[in-house]
N, C-alpha and C positions, 0 to 999 in steps of 0.2 A: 504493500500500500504506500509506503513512504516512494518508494522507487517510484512508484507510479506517478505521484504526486511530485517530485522531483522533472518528473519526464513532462507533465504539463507545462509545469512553470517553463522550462525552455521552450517549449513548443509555443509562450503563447508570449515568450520574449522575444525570439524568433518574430513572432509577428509584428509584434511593436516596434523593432530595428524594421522589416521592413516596410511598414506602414510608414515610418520616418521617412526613408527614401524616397519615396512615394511623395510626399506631401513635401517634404525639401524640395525636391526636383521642381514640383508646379507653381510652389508660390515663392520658391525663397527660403533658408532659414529666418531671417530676422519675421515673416511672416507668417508664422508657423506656430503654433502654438498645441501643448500636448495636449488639448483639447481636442484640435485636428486632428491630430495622430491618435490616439485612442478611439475617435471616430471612426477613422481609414482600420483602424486594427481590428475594430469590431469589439473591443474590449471597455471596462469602465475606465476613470481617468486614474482613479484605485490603485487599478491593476496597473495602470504605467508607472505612478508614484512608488509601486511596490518594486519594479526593477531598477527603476533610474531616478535621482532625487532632482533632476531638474533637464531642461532643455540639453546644456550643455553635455550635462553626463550620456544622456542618449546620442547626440551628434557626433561624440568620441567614441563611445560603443559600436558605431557606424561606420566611423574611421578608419578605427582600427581593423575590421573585417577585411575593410577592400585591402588590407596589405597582405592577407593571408593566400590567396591564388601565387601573387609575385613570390613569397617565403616560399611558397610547394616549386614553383618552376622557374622561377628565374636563378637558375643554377651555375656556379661557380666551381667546374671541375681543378681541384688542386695539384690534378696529377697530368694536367692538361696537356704534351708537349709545346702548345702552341697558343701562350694564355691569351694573348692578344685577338687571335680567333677565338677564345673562350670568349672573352670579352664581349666582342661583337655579337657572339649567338644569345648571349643574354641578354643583350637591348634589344635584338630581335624580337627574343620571346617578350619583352614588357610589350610592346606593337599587336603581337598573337595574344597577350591577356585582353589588353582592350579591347581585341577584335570579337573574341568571342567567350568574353565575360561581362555580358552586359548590367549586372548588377555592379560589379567594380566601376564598369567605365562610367555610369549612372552617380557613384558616390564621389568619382575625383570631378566630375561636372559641379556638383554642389560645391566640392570642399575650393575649387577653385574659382566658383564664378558665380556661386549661390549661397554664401555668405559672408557680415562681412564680421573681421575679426576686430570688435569693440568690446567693450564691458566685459562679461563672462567668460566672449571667445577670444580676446586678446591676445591668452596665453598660447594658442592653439594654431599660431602660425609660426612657432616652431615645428623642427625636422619630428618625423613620428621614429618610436624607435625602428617600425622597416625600413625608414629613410637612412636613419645611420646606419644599420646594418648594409643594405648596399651601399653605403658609401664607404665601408670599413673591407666588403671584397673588394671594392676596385680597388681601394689602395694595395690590399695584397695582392691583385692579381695583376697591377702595372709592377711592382717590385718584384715579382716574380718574369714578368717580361722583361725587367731590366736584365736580371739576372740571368739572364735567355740571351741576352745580346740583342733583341727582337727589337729596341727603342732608337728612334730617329735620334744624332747624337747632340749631347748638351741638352739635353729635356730632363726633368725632373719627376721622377715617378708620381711622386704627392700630388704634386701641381697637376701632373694629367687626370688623374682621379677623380679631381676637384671639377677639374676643365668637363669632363663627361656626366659628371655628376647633374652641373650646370646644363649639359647642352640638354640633354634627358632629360628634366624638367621643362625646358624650353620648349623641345620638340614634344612630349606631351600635352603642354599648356596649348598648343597649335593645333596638335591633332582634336583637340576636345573641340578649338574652337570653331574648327570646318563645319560644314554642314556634311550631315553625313552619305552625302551622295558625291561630296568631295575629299573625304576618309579615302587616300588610296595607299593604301599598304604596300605598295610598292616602292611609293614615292616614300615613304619613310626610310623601309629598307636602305634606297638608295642615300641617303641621308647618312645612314648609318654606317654604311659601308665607308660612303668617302672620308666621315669622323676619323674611323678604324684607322683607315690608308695613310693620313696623313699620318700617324704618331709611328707607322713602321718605319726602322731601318732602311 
């Protein structure tokens, strides 16, 4: 009975994260109110109070999810002979999450262009810990190219880390902003390859 009742409660938090979504996406967060979202959820306002003690806390609850797809596949082999191809096939895959995870690509729309960070969420335009986690592989895996002999000469490993770091947000923040009958993943691709090419030897 307890299990059971444990298994509810997820299932019916599950809904509330994605009724947030939902209702972020169409009006806004600053426009949003857990009223809405327990609406959309089909649940009382209660039951949202009972998982989340306020807006913010559900918006980060939210957050944090869409980094979970990237954690499972945007992978960093360490045994890679050729990290700098490592590199590259894991900006690829961030392009293949967006493409076809559309609950993710739905929550960096919000977190990017659907609210704004004042009051509560001020704190909340800092890096999420998946942000520093991929920024802590790239670092290892340009030190590990360096150490490969694999890096254009006079480049700084750190610095290039940062530098991709940088552009992969950029080129994210773009892809989100096309319309998406102008989403071409190839065009990304291409984008990413040329990044790659330039920091080769």
């Amino acid at each position: 009975m307890v299990r059971r009742t444990k298994e509810d409660a997820e299932v019916t938090r599950r809904q509330i994260v994605e009724a947030a979504r939902r209702v972020f996406l169409e009006c806004g967060v600053g426009r949003t109110s857990l009223e809405k979202v327990a609406l959309a959820a089909g649940v009382t306002r209660g039951a949202v109070y009972w998982h989340f003690k306020n807006k913010s806390d559900l918006f980060f609850a939210m957050r944090e999810e869409a980094t979970l797809p990237f954690l499972d596949r945007v992978i960093f082999d360490e045994e890679d002979d050729d990290p700098l191809g490592g590199i590259e096939r894991a900006l690829q895959e961030i392009i293949r999450v967006l493409v076809d995870q559309p609950q993710t690509r739905e929550t960096l729309d919000i977190v990017t262009f659907k609210c704004e960070y004042v009051d509560e969420f001020s704190g909340m335009m800092n890096c999420t810990s998946g942000q520093f986690h991929f920024l802590q592989q790239l670092i290892d895996a340009y030190g590990r190219a360096a150490l490969k002999n694999q890096l254009r000469a006079g480049v700084d490993p750190e610095a290039l880390a940062y530098d991709t770091f940088l552009f992969v947000s950029g080129l994210v923040r773009n892809w989100l902003a096309s319309p998406p009958v102008e989403r071409l993943h190839a065009g990304a691709e291409d984008f990413i390859r040329t990044h790659m090419a330039l920091r080769r030897r």
